[in-house]
N, C-alpha and C positions, 0 to 999 in steps of 0.2 A: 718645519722640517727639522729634524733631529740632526742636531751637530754632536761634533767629537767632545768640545765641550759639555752637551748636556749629558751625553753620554754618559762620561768619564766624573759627572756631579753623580747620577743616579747611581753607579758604582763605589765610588766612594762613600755615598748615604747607607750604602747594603754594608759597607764594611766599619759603617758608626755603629749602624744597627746591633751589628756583634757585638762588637771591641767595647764601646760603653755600655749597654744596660747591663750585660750580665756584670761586668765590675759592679757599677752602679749597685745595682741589688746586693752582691757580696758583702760590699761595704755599709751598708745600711744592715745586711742581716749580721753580722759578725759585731757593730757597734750599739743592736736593737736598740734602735731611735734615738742614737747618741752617735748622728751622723757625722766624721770627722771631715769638717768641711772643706778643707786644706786637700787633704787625700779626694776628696772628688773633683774641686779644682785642675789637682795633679792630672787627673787620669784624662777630665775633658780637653785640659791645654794639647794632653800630648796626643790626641786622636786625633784632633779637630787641627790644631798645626796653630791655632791661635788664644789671645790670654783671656781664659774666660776667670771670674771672678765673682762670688757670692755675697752681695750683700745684706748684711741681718739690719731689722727694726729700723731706724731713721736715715739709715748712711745712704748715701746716692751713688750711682755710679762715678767715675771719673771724665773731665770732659773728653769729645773729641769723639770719631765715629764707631757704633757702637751697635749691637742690636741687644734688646733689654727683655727678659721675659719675669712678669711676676711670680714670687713663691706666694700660693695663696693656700690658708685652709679655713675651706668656707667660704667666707663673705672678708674675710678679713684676709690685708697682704701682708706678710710678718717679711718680707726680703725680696729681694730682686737678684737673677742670676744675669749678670748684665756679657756679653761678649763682643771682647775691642779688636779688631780688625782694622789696617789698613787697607783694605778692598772690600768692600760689602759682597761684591760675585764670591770672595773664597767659602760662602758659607751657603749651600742650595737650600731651597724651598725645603727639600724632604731632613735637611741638616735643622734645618729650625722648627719642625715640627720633632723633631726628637728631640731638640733644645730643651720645648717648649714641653714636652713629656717628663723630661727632666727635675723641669723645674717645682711641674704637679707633683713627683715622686718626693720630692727634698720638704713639699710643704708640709706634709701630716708630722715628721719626727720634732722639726725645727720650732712647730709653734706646739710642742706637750714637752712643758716645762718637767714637768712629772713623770714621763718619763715612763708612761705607764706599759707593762710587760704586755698586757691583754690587746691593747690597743695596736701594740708595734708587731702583734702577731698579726693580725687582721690588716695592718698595712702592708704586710711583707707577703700573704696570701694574697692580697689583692694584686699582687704586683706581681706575681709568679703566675696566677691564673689568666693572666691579659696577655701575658710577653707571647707572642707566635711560635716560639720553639719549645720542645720537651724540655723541662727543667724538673731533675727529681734531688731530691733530699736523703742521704745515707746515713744510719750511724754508723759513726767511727767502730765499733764494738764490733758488730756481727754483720756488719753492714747490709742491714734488713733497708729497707725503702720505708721513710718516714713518711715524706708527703710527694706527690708527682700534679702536674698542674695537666689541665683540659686539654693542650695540644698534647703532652705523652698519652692519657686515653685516648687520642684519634690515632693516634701514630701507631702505637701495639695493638688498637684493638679492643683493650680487656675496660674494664671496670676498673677506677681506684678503688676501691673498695676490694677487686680479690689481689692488687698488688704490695698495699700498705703491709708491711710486716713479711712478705716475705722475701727472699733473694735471691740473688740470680740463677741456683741451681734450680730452683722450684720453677722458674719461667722460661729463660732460655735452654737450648741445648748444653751439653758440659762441656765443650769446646768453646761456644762463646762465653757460657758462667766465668770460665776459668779466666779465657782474654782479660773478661769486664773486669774480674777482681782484683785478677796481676796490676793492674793499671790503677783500681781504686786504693791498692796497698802503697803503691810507687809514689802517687799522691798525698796520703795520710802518711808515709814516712820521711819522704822529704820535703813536707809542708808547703807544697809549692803546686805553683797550675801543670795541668798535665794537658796538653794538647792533642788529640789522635785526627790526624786529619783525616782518613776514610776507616769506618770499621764496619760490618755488615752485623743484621741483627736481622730474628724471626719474627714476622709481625704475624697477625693474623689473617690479612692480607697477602703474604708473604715477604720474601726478602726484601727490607731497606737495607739504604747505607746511610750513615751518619757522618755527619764531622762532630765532634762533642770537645768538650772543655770539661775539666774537673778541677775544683777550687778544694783544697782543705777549708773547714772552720773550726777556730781555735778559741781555747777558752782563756783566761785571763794568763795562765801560767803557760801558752806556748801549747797544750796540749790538744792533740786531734778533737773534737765531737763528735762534726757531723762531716760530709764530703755534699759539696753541693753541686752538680754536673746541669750541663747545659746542650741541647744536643737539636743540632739541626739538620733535618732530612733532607739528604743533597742524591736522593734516587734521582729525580730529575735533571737535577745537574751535570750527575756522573753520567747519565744516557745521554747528554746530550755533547759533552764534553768525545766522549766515544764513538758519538755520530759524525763530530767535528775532523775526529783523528782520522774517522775514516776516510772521510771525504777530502782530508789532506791529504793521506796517503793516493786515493784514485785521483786526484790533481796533481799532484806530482809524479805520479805515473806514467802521465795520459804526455803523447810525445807530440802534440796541440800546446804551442802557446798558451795559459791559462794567466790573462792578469785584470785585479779590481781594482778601482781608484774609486775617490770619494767622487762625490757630487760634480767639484769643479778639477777633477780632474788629477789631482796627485795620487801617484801611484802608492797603492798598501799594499798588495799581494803580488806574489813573481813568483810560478814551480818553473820546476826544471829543463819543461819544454820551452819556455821563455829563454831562458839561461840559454840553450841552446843555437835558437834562433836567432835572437838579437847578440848574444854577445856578451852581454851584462851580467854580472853576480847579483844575489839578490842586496845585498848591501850597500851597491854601486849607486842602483835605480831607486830602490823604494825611497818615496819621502820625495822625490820628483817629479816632474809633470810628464803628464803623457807625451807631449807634443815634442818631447827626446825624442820619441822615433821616428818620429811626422817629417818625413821629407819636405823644404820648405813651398814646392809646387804643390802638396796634397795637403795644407793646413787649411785653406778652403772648405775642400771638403770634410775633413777631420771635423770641423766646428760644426758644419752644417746637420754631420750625421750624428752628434752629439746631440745640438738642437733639435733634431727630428724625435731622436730618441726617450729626451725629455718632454716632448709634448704629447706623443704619441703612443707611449710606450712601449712600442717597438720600430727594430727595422729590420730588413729583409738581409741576408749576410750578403753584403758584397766583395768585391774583387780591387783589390789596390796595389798600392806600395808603399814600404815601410824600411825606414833605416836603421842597420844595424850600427854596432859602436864602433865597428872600423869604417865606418861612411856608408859603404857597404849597399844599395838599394837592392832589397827582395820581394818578390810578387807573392804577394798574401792574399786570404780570404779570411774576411774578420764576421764574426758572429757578434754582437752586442746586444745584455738587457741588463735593466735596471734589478737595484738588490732592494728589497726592502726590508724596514725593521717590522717586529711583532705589530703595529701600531699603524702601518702602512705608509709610514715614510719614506721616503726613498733616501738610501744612504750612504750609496753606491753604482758602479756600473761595473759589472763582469765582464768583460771580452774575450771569448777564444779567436786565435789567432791561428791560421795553419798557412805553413810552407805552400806553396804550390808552381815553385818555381821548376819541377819535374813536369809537371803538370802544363803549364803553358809552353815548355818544349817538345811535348809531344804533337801540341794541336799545333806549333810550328812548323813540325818534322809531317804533321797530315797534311798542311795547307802546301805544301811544298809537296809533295807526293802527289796530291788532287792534281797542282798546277802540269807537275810533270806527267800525271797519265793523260789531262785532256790535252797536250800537246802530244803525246803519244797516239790516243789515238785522234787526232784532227791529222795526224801525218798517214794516222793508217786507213784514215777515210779516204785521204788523195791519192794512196799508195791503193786501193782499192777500188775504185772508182778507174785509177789507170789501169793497173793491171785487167780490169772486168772488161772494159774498151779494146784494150790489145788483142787479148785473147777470146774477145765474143769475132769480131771480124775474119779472123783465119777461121775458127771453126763454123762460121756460117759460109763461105768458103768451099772450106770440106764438105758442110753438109750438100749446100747446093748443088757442087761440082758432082758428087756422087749420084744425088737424083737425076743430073742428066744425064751421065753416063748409062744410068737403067733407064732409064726412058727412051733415049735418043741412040742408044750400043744394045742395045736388048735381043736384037738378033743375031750380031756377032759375039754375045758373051755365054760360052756357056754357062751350067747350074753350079759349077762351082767359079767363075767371079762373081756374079749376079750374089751371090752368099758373101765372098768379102767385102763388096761392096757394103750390102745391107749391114752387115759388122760394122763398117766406118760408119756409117752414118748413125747408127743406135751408139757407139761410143761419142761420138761426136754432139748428139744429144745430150747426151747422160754428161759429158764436163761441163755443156753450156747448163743445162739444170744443177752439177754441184756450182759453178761460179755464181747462177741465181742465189742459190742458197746461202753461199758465205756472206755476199751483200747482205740479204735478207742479215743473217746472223750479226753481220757488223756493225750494222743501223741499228737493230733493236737493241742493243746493249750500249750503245750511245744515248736514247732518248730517253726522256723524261719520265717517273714513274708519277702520276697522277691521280693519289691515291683518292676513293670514295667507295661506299658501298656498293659491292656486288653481288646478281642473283648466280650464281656458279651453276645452278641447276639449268638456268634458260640460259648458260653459255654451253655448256655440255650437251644438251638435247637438239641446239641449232648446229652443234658439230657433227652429231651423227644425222642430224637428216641430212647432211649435205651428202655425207659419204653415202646414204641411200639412197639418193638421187645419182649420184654418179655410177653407181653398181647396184643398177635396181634387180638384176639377176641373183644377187647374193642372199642370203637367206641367216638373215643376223636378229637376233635378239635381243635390244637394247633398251637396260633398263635404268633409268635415272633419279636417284632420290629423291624428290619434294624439299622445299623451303634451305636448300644449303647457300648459306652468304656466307661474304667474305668481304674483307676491306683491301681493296688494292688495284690495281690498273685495270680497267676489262679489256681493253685493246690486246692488253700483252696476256693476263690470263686466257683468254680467247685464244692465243698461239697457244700455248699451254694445252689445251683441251684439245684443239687441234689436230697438236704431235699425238697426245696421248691414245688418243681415241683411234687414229689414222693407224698407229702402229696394232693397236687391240685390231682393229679392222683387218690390217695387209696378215699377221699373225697367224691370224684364226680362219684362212683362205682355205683351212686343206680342212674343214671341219664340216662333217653333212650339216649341221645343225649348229652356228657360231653364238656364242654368248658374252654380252659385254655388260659389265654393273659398275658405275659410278655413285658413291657414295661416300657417307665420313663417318668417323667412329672417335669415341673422345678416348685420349690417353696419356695420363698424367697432370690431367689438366688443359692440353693444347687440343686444336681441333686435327684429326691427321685424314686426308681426302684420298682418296681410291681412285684408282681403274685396276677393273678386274678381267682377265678374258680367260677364256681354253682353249687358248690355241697353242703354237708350237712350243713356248717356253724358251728358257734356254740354260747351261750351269752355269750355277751361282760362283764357280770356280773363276770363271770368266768376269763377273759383277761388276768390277773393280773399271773395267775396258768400254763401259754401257753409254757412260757419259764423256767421251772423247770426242773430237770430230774424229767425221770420218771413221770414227770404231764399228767394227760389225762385230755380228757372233755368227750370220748366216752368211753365203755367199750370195752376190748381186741375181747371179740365174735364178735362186730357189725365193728368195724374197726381195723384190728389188727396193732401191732405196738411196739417201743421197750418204746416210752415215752422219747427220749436223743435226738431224729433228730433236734428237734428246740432249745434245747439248742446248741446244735453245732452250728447251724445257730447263735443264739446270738454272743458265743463266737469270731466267727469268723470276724462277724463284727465291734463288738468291738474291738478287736486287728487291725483291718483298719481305727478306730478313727471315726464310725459312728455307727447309732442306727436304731434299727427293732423295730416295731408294727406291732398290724392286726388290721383289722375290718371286723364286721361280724355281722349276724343277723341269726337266729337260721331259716335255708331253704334258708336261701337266698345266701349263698355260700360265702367266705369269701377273703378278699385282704391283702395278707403282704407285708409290704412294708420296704424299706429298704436305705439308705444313707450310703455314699464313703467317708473320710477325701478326699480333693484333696490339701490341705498342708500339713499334714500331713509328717513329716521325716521321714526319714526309720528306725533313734534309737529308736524314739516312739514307734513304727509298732508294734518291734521288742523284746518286752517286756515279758516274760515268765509270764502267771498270773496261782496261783496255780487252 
């Protein structure tokens, strides 16, 4: 597993990589094989943070801990670059294979006594065509391009061959010519490194960026030669770096807790939705362990959903509590995964964390609501149940007492009591049938909604054959869809069809010829169900009064009725998580129509509303 330490070695290694070879090489080209060994000493101590030391011909290192790498050329070891260290960890793997690169470079000058010009050319080529970054060579004059090594041809694109000799206006655009040169002149006049940390440049590929170094080379009396630049393509880098920014900025955004810890748990990362919730500034927390917020009853859990998370590589977001820094406990829901490096280590863990303390107030404020309607209506069942008792007694009562009267007075009454009686006794009916009906209404909106699928076609077509059995005189046309289901109660859809179908039937009484069509039509997605008739209709001015009790649009003589059928219809479908309308036009016979949740849970369904 990748630690902060190995990390922060491989980093470091990338930033030897730089800092030494291109000096490295400088000083070897500028002393052509009259390597000043002092001066590369200098530059390794001060990269590397400890005393490195080159030993020539017979000298040995000094005692005491050490890592040694031979200068060899050939077969033969003319020196040793030895580096002493109190901790052998301060120097990584990839810090000593540069050492170790090093010390191959130091071998060719150090053992040619002679010192030969030809040869320290061929070393210093060698050593320019291997190095991974563009490295080109300018003269000082006209600063035409001497020599450029095999990472600048992949980088631009072109051939060394069409770039040797000429300069920047001939390749670049004349806005980067001009950058390149201002800088190349800045360099060759103040004799000193020029550093551009991002400059952009035309490849044939297209646009890179660079970070580049420019070294003057000087001839024995101080004066410019050649400009020797070093240049390493950080397109990558800079995109990714940008990818970084962004994603910092939409995490600190995002009004979501957003925090990382390493492996065991110390906190690296805090935005500003964190800041908010806990309390904490990022400088307060980071560099701390998680288990600051961990209320000390949920460290149990805290450890175990960490442990799960590490074995498993994930876990499902749950539901807790978390302490802010004034003590503070709030109801969270935490999201946790693992981060991984390029390499698939795991290096980290992200957490988003969100508030939900509005959140479980509400399903407070529901469960308390719930409690208070089915005590509502458990009062309005007894209140309904009495009431249906008191008042069935008196009006059976009335009814009875009236039919004796015409029965047993029939020749002392004439035709007009004989007529108010008959009035008492059909009102007298008709409240004991609306008291049926409110029970009815009361009970089904109490019970249980029982959801599974249903044939809605063979609940609709067992509706109107009843009604044509009961008025087998009537002369109706009913036509019923094929294969329509539905998911939801059939007991209570059943009343649904019922109402529906009964009022298409009572409706359409005045019609030579009645016509009823049940059916569904898809719209906008959802399934939306039908009943159609032509019969009386009614205006839609009125719509609004269809689903009340007790609401009419006709009077009781010309349609009778109890005034509750379509509110049970309402009700009913409501508790299924979908909605009823009609439309209609006064003669033109009217369409309800009606929608099914088909997501819909069965806790939802299954709601008591008073």
């Amino acid at each position: 597993m990748a630690d902060e330490g190995t990390t922060h070695a491989a980093l470091h290694s990338m930033h030897l990589r730089w800092q030494v070879l291109p000096d490295v090489v400088r000083i070897l080209w500028e002393t052509r094989g009259q390597a000043t060994l002092a001066a590369v000493e200098a530059r390794l101590r001060e990269a590397l943070g400890v005393t490195c030391t080159i030993h020539l011909g017979a000298s040995t290192p000094a005692a005491g801990p050490h890592l040694a790498f031979p200068i060899r050329s050939g077969d033969q070891t003319v020196g040793m670059l030895s580096v002493e260290a109190s901790d052998a960890h301060t120097v990584s793997e990839s810090d000593r294979a540069l050492l170790a690169s090093v010390a191959d470079i130091l071998g060719v000058p150090l053992s040619q006594p002679e010192r030969d010009s030809d040869h320290a050319d061929k070393f210093l080529d060698a050593i320019i065509e291997n190095i991974p970054d563009m490295i080109f060579v300018k003269d000082a004059a006209g600063l035409a391009f001497k020599k450029f090594n095999r990472a600048g041809e992949r980088l631009l694109g072109v051939a060394r061959e069409a770039l040797i000799g000429k300069n920047d206006y001939d390749l670049f655009p004349p806005e980067q010519a001009k950058f390149f040169q201002e800088k190349d002149r800045n360099t060759l006049n103040g004799k000193t490194m020029v550093e551009i940390d991002e400059e952009p440049i035309e490849t044939a590929t297209g646009r890179r960026w660079l970070h580049t170094k420019k070294v003057p080379v000087l001839d024995v009396d101080g004066s410019p030669l050649y400009l020797l630049g070093i240049s390493e393509d950080i397109t990558e880098k800079k995109a990714d770096e940008e990818a970084l920014r962004r994603l910092a900025a939409l995490v600190d955004s995002s009004s979501d807790a957003i925090v990382s810890t390493s492996p065991d748990g110390q906190i690296t990362t805090w935005n500003l939705g964190a800041e908010k919730l806990f309390g904490f500034r990022a400088e307060e927390i980071i560099g701390k362990h998680i288990s600051a917020l961990v209320p000390p009853s949920r460290l149990a859990e805290s450890r175990a959903v960490t442990q799960r998370l590490k074995s498993t590589g994930a876990v499902v977001p749950y539901e807790t509590v978390r302490r802010r820094k004034d003590g503070r406990e709030v109801d969270v829901s935490i999201s946790s995964s693992l981060i991984h490096d390029r390499a698939g280590e795991v290096i980290g863990i992200s957490k988003i964390v969100r508030d939900i303390t509005e959140l479980k107030r509400a399903e407070l404020a529901v469960v308390r609501a719930r409690d208070v309607a089915e005590a509502a209506n458990r009062e309005l069942e007894s209140f309904s149940y009495s009431v249906a008792h008191d008042l069935r007694a008196p009006l059976r009562a009335i009814d009875g007492f009236s039919q004796a009267l015409l029965e047993d007075c029939a020749e002392v009454l004439n035709p007009e009591g004989r007529d108010h009686l008959d009035r008492v006794r059909k009102n007298a009916q008709h409240m004991a049938q609306l008291i049926d009906a409110l029970l009815a209404l009361s009970r089904m909106t109490r019970s249980e909604v029982e959801r599974a699928p249903v044939d809605l076609s063979a609940i609709a077509q067992s509706a109107a054959d009843t009604l044509k059995r009961a008025s087998p005189q009537r002369k109706v046309e009913v036509t019923v869809q094929e294969g329509l289901q539905a998911t939801g109660d059939a007991r209570l859809l059943s009343i649904v069809f019922t109402n529906l179908l009964g009022n298409a039937w009572k409706f359409t009484a005045k019609q030579p010829v009645a016509r009823i069509d049940v059916s569904c039509v898809e719209d906008n997605g959802r399934h939306v169900y039908r009943v159609r008739d032509n019969g009386a209709g009614f205006d839609m001015a009125f719509a609004g009064k269809l689903f009340g009790v007790f609401q009419r649009l006709h009077p009781v003589a010309e349609f009778e009725g109890t005034g509750v059928g379509l509110a049970t219809v309402q009700r009913i479908i409501r508790r299924h998580g979908g909605e009823v309308w009609a439309q209609s036009s006064l003669g033109d016979g009217a369409t309800f129509c009606f929608t099914l949740s088909e997501t819909q849970s069965p806790s939802e369904m299954t709601s008591p509303q008073p």
